[in-house]
C-alpha positions in Angstrom: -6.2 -6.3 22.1 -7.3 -2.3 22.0 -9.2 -1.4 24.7 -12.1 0.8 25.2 -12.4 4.4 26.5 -14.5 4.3 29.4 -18.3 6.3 28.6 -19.6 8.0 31.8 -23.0 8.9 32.9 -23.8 11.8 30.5 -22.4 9.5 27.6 -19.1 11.3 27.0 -16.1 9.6 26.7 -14.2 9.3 30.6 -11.1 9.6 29.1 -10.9 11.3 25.7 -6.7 10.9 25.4 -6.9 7.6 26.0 -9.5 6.9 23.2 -7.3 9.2 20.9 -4.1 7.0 21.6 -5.9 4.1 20.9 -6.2 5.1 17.5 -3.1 6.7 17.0 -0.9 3.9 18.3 -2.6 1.1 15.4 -2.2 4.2 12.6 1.7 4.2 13.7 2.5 0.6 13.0 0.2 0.9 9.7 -2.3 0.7 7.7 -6.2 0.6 9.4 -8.8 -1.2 6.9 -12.6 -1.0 7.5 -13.2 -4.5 7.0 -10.5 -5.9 9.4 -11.2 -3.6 12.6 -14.8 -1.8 12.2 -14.6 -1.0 15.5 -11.4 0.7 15.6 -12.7 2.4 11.8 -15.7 3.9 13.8 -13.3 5.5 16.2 -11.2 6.7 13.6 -13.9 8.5 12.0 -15.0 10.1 15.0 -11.7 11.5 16.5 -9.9 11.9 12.8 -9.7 16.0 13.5 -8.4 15.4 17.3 -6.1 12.8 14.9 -5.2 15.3 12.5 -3.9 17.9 15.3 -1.9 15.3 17.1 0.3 13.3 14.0 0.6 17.1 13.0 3.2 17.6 15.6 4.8 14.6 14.7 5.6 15.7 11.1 2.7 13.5 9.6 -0.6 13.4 7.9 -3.6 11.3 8.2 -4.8 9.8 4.4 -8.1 8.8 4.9 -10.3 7.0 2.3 -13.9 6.7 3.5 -15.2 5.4 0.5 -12.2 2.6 -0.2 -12.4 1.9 4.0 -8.1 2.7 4.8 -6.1 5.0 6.8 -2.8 5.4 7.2 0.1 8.3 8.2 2.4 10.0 5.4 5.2 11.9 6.4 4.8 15.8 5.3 7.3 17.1 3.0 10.9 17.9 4.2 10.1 21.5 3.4 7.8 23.4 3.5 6.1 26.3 0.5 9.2 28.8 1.1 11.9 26.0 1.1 12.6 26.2 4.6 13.5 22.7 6.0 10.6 21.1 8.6 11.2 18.8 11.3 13.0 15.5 10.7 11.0 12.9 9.5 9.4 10.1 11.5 8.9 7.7 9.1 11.6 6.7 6.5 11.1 6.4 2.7 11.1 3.0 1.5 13.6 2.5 -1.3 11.8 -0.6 -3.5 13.1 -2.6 -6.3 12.8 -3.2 -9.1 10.6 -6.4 -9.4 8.8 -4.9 -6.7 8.2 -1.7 -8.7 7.4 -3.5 -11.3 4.7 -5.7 -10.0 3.2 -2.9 -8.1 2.6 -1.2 -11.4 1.2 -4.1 -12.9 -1.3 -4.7 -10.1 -2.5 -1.3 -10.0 -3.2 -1.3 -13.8 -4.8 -4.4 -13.1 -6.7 -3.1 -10.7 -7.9 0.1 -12.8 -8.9 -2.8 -15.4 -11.0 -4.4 -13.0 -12.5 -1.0 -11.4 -13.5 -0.6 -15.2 -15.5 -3.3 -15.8 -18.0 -3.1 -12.7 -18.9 -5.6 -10.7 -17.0 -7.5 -7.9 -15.1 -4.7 -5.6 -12.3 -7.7 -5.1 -9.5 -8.1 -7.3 -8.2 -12.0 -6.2 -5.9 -13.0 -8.5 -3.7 -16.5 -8.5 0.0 -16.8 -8.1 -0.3 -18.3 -11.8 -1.9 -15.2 -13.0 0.6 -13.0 -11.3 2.9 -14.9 -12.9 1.5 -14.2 -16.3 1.3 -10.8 -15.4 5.7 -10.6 -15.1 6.6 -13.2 -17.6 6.2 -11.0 -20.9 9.1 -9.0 -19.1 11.6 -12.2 -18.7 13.8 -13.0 -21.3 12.4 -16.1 -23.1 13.4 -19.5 -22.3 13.2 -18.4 -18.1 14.0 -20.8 -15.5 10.5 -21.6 -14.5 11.0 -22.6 -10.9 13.0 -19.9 -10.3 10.5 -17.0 -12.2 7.6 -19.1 -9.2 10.0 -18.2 -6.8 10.5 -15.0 -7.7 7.3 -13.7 -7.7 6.6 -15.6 -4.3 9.6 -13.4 -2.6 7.9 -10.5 -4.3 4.5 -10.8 -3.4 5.6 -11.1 0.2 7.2 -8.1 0.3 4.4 -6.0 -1.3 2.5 -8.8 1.5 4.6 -6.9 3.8 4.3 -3.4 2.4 0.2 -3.7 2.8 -0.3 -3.5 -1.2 -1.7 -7.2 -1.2 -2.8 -10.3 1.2 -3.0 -13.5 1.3 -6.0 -15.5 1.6 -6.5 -17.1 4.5 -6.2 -21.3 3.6 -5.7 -20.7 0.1 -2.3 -19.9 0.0 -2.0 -19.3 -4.0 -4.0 -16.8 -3.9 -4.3 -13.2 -3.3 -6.1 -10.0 -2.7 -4.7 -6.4 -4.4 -5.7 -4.1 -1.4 -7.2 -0.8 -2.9 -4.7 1.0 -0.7 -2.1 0.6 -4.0 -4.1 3.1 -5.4 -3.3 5.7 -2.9 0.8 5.3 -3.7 0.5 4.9 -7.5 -2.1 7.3 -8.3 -3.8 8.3 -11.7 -1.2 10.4 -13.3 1.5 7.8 -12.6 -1.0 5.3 -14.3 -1.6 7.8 -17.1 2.9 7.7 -17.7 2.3 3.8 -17.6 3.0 2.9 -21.1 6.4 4.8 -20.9 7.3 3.6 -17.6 6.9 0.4 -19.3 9.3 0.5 -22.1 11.7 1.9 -19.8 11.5 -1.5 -17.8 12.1 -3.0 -21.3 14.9 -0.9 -21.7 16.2 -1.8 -18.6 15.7 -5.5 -18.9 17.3 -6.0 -22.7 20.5 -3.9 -21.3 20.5 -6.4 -18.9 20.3 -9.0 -20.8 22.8 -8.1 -23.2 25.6 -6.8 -20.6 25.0 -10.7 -18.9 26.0 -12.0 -23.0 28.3 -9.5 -23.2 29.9 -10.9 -19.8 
């Protein structure tokens, strides 16, 4: 459990670093959300230029989203404007695959579809509907148990990733964290429909180098 920076008499904070490191420590191991640590969001707010100075040694940058309620640390690019290399990166690129690609993609058009029609700022969908959402890019006839499975192994790892969660005693379901939006971003949505029929692409070569086999 975080704990809090001491306030002295005149109502400043008794120790300022130790406040600061509080908030860089969570930001380190990932992803701060509004609604599950208000108290550690408040802080965030307050110290985000002391935060901004200190990642900034580190090689990183704080993305903030006041208005979506997340924060987390991206590493800065390798190089900098004139091409000369920066210092080594702290946090690694994550190589993903291709189902998870996939269903990331689908989930953020999903969630642009749901932004669109107003109401609810929620998107909880069912592992059935997920299901639904991957099927149409399955070769007909899939093994049903296994295409369940697959999706379960998949939404764990975007689980693990911070794109989605599980709700809490309803297992089937889920909640698309609007943090997607911050790693597949409008102008990747606006390539979607191409992006798309190059998964197709990918899957019927598949599929026909598995008959060819």
């Amino acid at each position: 459990m975080m704990e809090h920076a001491d306030i002295n008499d005149s109502g400043h904070l008794a120790n300022p670093a130790h406040e600061l490191s509080a908030v860089v420590v969570p930001l380190l191991k990932g992803v701060i959300y509004q609604d599950e640590n208000p108290g550690l969001w408040g802080s965030l707010l307050k110290l985000q230029a002391s935060v901004r100075d200190y990642v900034a040694v580190l090689g990183l940058e704080l993305m903030l989203d006041e208005a979506e309620g997340y924060a987390f640390l991206r590493a800065r690019p390798e190089k900098d404007d004139d091409g000369a290399a920066t210092i080594p990166r702290l946090v690694a690129r994550r190589q993903l695959s291709y189902p998870v690609s996939l269903l990331l993609a689908l989930l953020r058009k999903k969630l642009a579809e749901f932004d669109a029609g107003g109401g609810d700022t929620r998107l909880i969908l069912s592992r059935d509907e997920v299901v639904e959402l991957i099927r149409i890019f399955l070769p007909p006839g899939s093994n049903e148990v296994k295409l369940i499975d697959q999706v379960d192994a998949t939404l764990n790892r975007i689980a693990e990733l911070g794109f989605v969660r599980r709700l809490r005693g309803q297992g089937q379901m889920i909640e698309v964290r609007r943090i997607i939006k911050a790693f597949v971003d409008a102008q990747w949505l606006a390539d979607f429909d191409e992006r798309l029929a190059e998964y197709r692409r990918q899957l019927a070569g598949a599929v026909e180098g598995g008959e060819g086999g």
